[in-house]
Each structure stands twice: as structure tokens, then as C-alpha cells.
N, C-alpha and C positions, 0 to 999 in steps of 0.2 A: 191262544194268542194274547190276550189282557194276560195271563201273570208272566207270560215271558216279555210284555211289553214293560212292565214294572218292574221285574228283575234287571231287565239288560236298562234301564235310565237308570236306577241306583248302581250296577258293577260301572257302567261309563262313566258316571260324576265321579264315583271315586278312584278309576282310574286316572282321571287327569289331574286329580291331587295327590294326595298322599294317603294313600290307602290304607286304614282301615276296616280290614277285612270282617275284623270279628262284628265291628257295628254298622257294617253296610248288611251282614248277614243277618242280623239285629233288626236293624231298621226295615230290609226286604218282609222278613216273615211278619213283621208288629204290618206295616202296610198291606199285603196280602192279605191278613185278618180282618182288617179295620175296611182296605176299597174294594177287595175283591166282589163279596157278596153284590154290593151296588153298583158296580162295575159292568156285570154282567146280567144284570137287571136292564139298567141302561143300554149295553149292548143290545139285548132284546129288542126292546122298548123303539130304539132308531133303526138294526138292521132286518125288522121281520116289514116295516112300513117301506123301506128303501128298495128293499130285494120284489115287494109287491109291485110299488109303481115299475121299479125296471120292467119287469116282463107285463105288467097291463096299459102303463101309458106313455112309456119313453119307446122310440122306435129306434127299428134295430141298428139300426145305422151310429145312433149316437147312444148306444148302451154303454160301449166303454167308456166313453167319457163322464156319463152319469155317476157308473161305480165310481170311476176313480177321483171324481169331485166330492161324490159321497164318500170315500175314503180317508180323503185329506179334512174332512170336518169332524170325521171321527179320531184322527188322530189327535188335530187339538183338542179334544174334550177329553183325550184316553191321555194328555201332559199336562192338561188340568189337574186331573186328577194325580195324576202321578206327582206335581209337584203342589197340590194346594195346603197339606200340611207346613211345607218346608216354608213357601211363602208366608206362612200367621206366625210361623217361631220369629222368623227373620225382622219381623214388623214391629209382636211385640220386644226382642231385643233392639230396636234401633236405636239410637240417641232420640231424646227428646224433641232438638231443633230437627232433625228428620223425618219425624213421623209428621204422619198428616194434618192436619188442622181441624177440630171438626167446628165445621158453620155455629156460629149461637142460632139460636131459636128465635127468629122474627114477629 
């Protein structure tokens, strides 16, 4: 599921621009290397505690709801991931007046 979730957000960005192919196939396998491993550590990590409290302390009645709240908080963490490379290129290329301010030291 994580590296088809990584493949199909890099082929969908690039299909609504201008695709190319050779460096979206580039950029999937450099990413695959780089998040997969921690990817599915973290999956671990949140779905083996998730999947425990469903069947020990959530009752039955509102299991699905459970899963699929626990779902939706894995998938932002699984588009974190998928985009937080893209977001630090993007930052440090920004213009100057764009980027953020950092506080001085009080």
C-alpha cells in the first residue's frame, strides 16, 4: 500500500502538468529508497497500536468509525511524507521577500 501510495501522488502531479515521464520515474524510485524504509517502520509503529485498541477497547458498534478516523490520520502523515522533500526544495528556491523570517534572538 505505502509504495503504491507514493507512485500514484508523483504519476497524478505529473499528470496534471506536463509530464515528464523519465523524471517522475526518477524522482518515484530516488523516493522509494530514501521513505520507503521509514515509511513502513512508521506504519508499524501506528498500525499494530491502532488495530490493538480496535479489538480491546473500542466497541463494536463504533469500530468502523475508529478504523476509518484512524485511516484518514494515516493518510496525512503517508502525504507528508510523500510531499516533504518537495516542500524544502520549493522554500529553499523561493525569493528572498518570501521565505520566512526567522525571529532574532531576545
Amino acid at each position: 500500500n505505502n509504495p503504491c501510495y507514493l507512485l500514484w501522488c508523483n504519476v497524478a502531479e505529473a499528470a496534471c502538468g506536463t509530464a515528464d515521464w523519465a523524471a517522475v520515474r526518477s524522482r518515484t524510485t530516488g523516493q522509494l529508497r530514501r521513505e520507503l524504509p521509514n515509511l513502513y517502520g512508521s506504519s508499524m509503529l501506528f498500525w499494530l497500536p491502532v488495530t490493538g485498541a480496535s479489538y480491546s477497547l473500542v466497541p463494536d458498534h463504533l469500530r468502523v468509525l475508529w478504523v476509518s478516523a484512524m485511516s484518514v490520520a494515516w493518510g496525512g502523515f503517508a502525504s507528508h511524507v510523500a510531499h516533504r522533500r518537495e516542500g524544502e526544495e520549493l522554500l529553499a528556491t523561493a525569493p528572498a521577500a518570501r521565505r520566512p523570517r526567522a525571529t532574532p534572538p531576545s
